[in-house]
N, C-alpha and C positions, 0 to 999 in steps of 0.2 A: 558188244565191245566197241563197235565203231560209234553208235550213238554218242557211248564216251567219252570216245575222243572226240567226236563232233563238238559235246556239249563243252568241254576243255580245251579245244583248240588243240588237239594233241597232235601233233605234225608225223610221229611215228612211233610205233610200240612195235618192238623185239621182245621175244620170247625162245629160250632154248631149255631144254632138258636133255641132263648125259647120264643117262639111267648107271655108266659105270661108275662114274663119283659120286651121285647123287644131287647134282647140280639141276637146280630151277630155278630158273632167273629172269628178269622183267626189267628190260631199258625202254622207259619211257621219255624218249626226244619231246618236249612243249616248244620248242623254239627254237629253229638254227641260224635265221636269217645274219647273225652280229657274225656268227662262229658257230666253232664246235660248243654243242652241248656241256653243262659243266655241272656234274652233281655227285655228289655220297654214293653211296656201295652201305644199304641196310642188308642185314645178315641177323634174322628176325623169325620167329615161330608166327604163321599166320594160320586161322581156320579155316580158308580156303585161298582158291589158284584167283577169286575174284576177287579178295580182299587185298592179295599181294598186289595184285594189276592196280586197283583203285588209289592205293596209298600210292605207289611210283607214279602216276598219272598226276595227281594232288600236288604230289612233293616236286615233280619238276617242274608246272606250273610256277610252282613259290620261287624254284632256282632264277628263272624267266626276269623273276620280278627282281631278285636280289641280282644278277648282273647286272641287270637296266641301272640300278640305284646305284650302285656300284660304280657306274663306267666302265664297265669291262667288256672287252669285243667277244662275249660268249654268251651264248644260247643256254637254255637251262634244260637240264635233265637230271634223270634221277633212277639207278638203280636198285633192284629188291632181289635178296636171293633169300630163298625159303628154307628156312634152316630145317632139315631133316631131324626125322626121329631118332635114328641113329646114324651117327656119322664113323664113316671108317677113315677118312684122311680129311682133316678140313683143308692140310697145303693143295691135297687133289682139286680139292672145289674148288677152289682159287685161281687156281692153273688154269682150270679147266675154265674160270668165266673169262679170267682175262684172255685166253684165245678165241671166247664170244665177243669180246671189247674188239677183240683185232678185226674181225668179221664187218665191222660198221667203219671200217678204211678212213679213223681220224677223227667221225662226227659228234663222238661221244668222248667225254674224259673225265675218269671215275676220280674217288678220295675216300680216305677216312669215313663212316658216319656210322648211326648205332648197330652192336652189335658186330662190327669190324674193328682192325687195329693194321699196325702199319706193319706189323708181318705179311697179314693177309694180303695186302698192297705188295709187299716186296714179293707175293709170290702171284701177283695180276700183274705185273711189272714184269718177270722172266718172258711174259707169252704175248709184250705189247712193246709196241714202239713207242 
């Protein structure tokens, strides 16, 4: 994993799992130096805990690039939550990431992207500043 990010430049990868929601999740920081990090919330069926890591790794490189182009004073990043087999509350998951979002005290700031909606968002919002 760390070769990884070596070979990415990945400045930091978060991981948590809340075995009581169901909740596994991957914030991959590629850049803070502008700002806080600034990427999507995929909410996605992946075949392994490697291929989740690999795509949020990937993807927030890309964000890195689209602030730069942008002008925007943020950093790029980018999270994955692993959509379970069976879900018994997806509000639960949601809650439960965004009080992983709060855990990174600012560095990270999620959005909309595949696989999420702006409910999901309104309920990573109850558990975030």
């Amino acid at each position: 994993m760390f070769a990884l990010m070596q070979r990415s430049r990945t400045e930091a990868l978060h991981l948590v799992s809340d075995p009581q929601t169901g909740l596994k999740a991957v914030i991959a920081i590629h850049n803070s130096r502008m700002g806080p990090a600034l990427g999507g919330c995929r909410y996605l069926t992946y075949p392994d805990e490697e291929s989740a890591i690999e795509d949020a790794i990937q993807l927030a490189r890309s964000m890195s690039y689209k602030a730069i182009l942008a002008g925007l004073p943020l950093g790029g990043g980018k999270a994955v939550i692993m959509r379970p087999s069976q879900i018994y509350s997806r509000a639960a998951i949601f809650e439960s990431f965004g009080r992983f979002i709060e855990t990174l005290d600012g560095r990270y700031i999620t959005a909309v992207d595949s696989g999420t909606c702006s409910e999901d968002m309104d309920c990573v919002a109850m558990h975030t500043r």
